[in-house]
C-alpha positions, 0 to 999 in steps of 0.5 A: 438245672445244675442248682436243682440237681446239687439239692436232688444229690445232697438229699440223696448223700443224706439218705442212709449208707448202710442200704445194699448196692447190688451189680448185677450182669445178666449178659456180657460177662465171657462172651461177646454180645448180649449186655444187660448189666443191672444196678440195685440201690435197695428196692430200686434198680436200673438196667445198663444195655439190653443187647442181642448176640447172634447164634454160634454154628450150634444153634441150628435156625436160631436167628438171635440170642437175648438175656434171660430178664426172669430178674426183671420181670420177677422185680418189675416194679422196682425198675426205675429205667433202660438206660442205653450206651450206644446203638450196636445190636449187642446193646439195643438189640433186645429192647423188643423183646425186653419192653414187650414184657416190661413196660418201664422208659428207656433213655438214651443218645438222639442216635441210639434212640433213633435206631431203636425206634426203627427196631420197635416200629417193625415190631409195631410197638412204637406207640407204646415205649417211653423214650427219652432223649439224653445228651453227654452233658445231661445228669439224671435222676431216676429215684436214689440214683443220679446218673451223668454222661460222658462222651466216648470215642467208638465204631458208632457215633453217639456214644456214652459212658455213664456214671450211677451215683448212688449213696453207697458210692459211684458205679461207672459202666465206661461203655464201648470205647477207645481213645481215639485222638482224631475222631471222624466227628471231631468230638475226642472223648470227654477226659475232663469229666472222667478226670473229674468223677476220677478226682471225687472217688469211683467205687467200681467201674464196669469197663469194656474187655473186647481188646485187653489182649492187644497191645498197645494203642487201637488205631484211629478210625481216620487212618480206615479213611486214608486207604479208603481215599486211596483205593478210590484214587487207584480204582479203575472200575466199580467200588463195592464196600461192605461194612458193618451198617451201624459203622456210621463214621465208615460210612461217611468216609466212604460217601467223602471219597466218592465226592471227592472223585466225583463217584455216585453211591447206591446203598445196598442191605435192608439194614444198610439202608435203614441206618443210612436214611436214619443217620441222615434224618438226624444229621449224623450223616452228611451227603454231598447233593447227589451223590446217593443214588438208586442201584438203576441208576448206577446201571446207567453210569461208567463203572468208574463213577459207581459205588455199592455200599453194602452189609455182609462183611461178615459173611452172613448167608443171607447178606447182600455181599455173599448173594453177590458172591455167588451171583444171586443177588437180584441188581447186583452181578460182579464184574471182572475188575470190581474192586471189593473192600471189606472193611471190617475184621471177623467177629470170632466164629465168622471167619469160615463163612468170611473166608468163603466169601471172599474166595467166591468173590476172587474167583469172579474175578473181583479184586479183593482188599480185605483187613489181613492185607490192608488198613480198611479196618481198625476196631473200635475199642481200646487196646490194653495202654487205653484200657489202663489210661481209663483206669488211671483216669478213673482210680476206682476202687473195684473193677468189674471186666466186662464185655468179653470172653472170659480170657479177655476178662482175665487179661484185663484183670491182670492190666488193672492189677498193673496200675495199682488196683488190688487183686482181691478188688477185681471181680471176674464174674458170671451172669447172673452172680450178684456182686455187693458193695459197701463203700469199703467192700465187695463181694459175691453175694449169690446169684439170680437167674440168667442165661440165653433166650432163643429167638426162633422167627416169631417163637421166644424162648419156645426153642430149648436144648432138646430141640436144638439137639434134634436138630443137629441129630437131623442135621447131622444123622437124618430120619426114619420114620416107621408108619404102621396101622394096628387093627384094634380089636385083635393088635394084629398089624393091618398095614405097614410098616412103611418107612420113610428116610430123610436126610439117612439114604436115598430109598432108591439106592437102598431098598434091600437096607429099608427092606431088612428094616420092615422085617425087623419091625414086624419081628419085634413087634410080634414080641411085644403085641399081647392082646387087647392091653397093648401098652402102645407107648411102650411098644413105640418106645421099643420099635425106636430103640430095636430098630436104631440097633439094627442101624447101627449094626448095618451102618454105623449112624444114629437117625432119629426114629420116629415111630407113628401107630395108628389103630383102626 
């Protein structure tokens, strides 16, 4: 195999130097979630990550949020693969969406495939992708590319970094990482072959941001199971646990301490379930004979034998843990003395609903260890002093930041500039730019369309700005509709106007306002009705602006008006 790939790659050295290598994000860069980074060698492209992000406080019913692939789809038959990094949502999540529209493999860890079959299989398309197995030591060619692994330390196991030689030079994408020295899975990250793609040169690396405003070291994931250990040895009655469910190596910790205190565990959260029977098919997760249980049978148990796993650390309002926090979740009621760990920090937006949480949980009388007031949890990704042993590791020439909100890109700049890589060689970019290299340049080359895609239950993409703010005007102002019957052969009004208020007043209390707004209705209307050739849109269009004055007048509010004339 290593025979055939050296002639492979010395066919592709021989191939010209003077095509483009092109670096194309189409998510990730200023924002946390929806990676998608594209790597085009002439007519030929591979994609890094198809990733979802979930939507802020603004994007009122949005469920998720994926890239814009118009790129992709307008350069279909160019690509050549999906190759994946590891298993978070903000790097598989998408792939539904994605492969319902381009029909090209997709290659990844035993893992993250794994996962990513269970997302396709509830899309019913499982039958259709192309998936391939890789393993950190496997090398790849996909056209004029070769593509090698390496293994990386993060909050999920089977993680990579890749490394794309083309003929114009190597990119590496070092995907989610951190050095940790005393992994859960005892597999430390591959520094030997990082050195060594160090040592043949590296013209641009592609490295995570997520933590390049913290100093120092990301501690190791081992130190999360020494005070889970410990809040087990001093527990006096149940134990429940939320974390994120792809946080495998959390997982097994946790199952590890109820062994050894002889504790049984019911898992708890459709999503909690699905990657804790996948890690457990593919051998990533080990269980002691037992130990797993139905949340029935943890009913029947002393409450210092009982363990619930669960999602919802952070804060979801559907989640398992915020039901049982306002005790409405179906199985699970607190009880007094519950001990409730969260092990997991906010992502940046959440802490409201986390903080709400946690203060429904309190005052149930549960005792709460939280990350601000424990060790329960320790981020998977690298720290500023990992970020710059990377870049020693590496010597690239070119550094693109990427995976963070564009302050985190900034500060990671500033640490590269620091080990010796020029200012002028590091590209703090945006979706969409195209960045060109030559062995010997960079620079931005324009850009290509990118941008979110709203997903909306069954609708992608059907959801858009004008919709997103009605509905916060709805959400926010409520609506007046006006209901009114013309007669058509005279345009005199027959019926109406009626007016109906949701989510403005309630029409018991406020009959004399809704009272004065039929008045001015029909007063208006008399100025604009004119006989048969009535232009009915524009008398719409006048009964929603006169009457969101006459509101604003009597009370200050914006309601959404909406106008409905019928003839007869």
């Amino acid at each position: 195999m290593s025979n055939g790939y050296a002639k492979r790659r010395a066919r592709v050295k021989q191939a010209s130097v003077n095509g483009k290598l092109q670096i194309i994000p189409l998510g990730g860069i200023g924002e946390i979630g929806k990676n998608m980074y594209v790597v085009r060698y002439e007519d030929e492209i591979i994609v890094i990550d198809s990733g979802l992000s979930f939507p802020g406080d603004e994007m009122l019913g949005i469920d998720v949020v994926i890239p814009d692939v118009t790129y992709l789809l307008e350069n279909k038959e160019k690509i050549k693969g999906i190759v994946l990094t590891h298993g978070h949502e903000d790097h598989i999540g998408a792939l539904p969406y994605v492969l319902a529209q381009l029909n090209v493999p997709v290659y990844g860890t035993r893992l993250t495939l794994g996962l990513v079959e269970g997302k396709l299989r509830e899309h019913h398309m499982l039958a259709n992708c192309l998936l391939h197995v890789i393993r950190p030591e496997d090398k790849l060619q996909l056209g004029n590319f070769n593509l090698e692994f390496f293994r990386t330390n993060h909050s999920i196991p089977d993680s990579i970094g890749i490394a794309v030689i083309t003929p114009i030079g190597t990119v590496v994408h070092t995907g989610d990482f951190k050095f940790d020295q005393t992994p859960v899975n005892g597999k430390p990250t591959d520094y030997y072959r990082l050195a060594k793609l160090g040592e043949k040169g590296v013209l641009v690396v592609l490295s995570d941001s997520t933590n390049a405003e913290r100093p120092g070291y990301t501690l190791s994931e081992k130190e999360v199971g020494y005070a889970i250990n410990e809040i087990f040895r001093t527990a006096k009655q149940r134990i429940i646990l939320a974390t994120f469910a792809s946080n495998i190596h959390r997982i097994q910790q946790v199952i590890d301490a109820a062994c050894h205190y002889k504790r049984k565990v019911a898992v708890v959260g459709r999503s909690m379930v699905n990657v804790v029977q996948i890690a457990q098919d593919l051998g990533y997760l080990n269980v002691c004979s037992g130990t797993l249980v139905d949340i029935d049978e943890l009913k029947t148990l002393p409450q210092n034998r009982a363990v619930i796993l669960t999602t919802g650390s952070q804060g979801e309002p559907m989640s398992a843990l915020t039901r049982i926090s306002v005790s409405e979740h179906r199985k699970v009621e607190i009880i007094r003395g519950d001990t409730v760990i969260i092990a997991a920090t906010p992502i940046p937006g959440n802490e409201k609903l986390v903080s709400r949480t946690i203060d429904n949980l309190f005052a149930r009388g549960a005792n709460v260890i939280y990350e601000r007031v424990s060790g329960v949890h320790v981020s998977g990704h690298a720290s500023q002093e990992e970020l710059k042993m990377m870049l020693n590791l590496l010597k690239p020439k070119y550094l693109i930041p990427v995976h963070g909100e564009y302050r985190m890109l900034v500060h990671h700049a500033k640490l590269a500039t620091r080990v010796g890589i020029r200012e002028e060689n590091i590209f703090i970019s945006e979706n969409g730019q195209v960045l060109e290299f030559t062995s010997n340049s960079g620079r931005v080359a324009g850009s290509v369309t990118a941008g979110r895609v709203l997903i909306d239950g069954l609708g992608v993409g059907d959801v858009g700005s004008i919709v997103l703010r009605d509905r916060k005007m709805l959400s926010q102002e409520g609506i007046l509709i006006v209901s009114l019957t013309i007669d058509k052969a005279t345009s005199q009004v027959v019926a109406g106007p009626e007016i109906y208020s949701r989510g403005f007043v309630y029409v018991r209390e406020s009959e004399l306002l809704l009272d004065e707004a039929r008045e001015h209705v029909i007063r208006s209307l008399e100025k604009k009705i004119n006989g048969r050739n009535t232009d009915w849109p524009m008398v719409k269009s006048h009964v929603k602006d006169s009457l969101s004055r006459f509101i604003w007048e009597k009370m200050h509010r914006r309601p959404m008006i909406l106008p409905i004339i019928l003839e007869v």
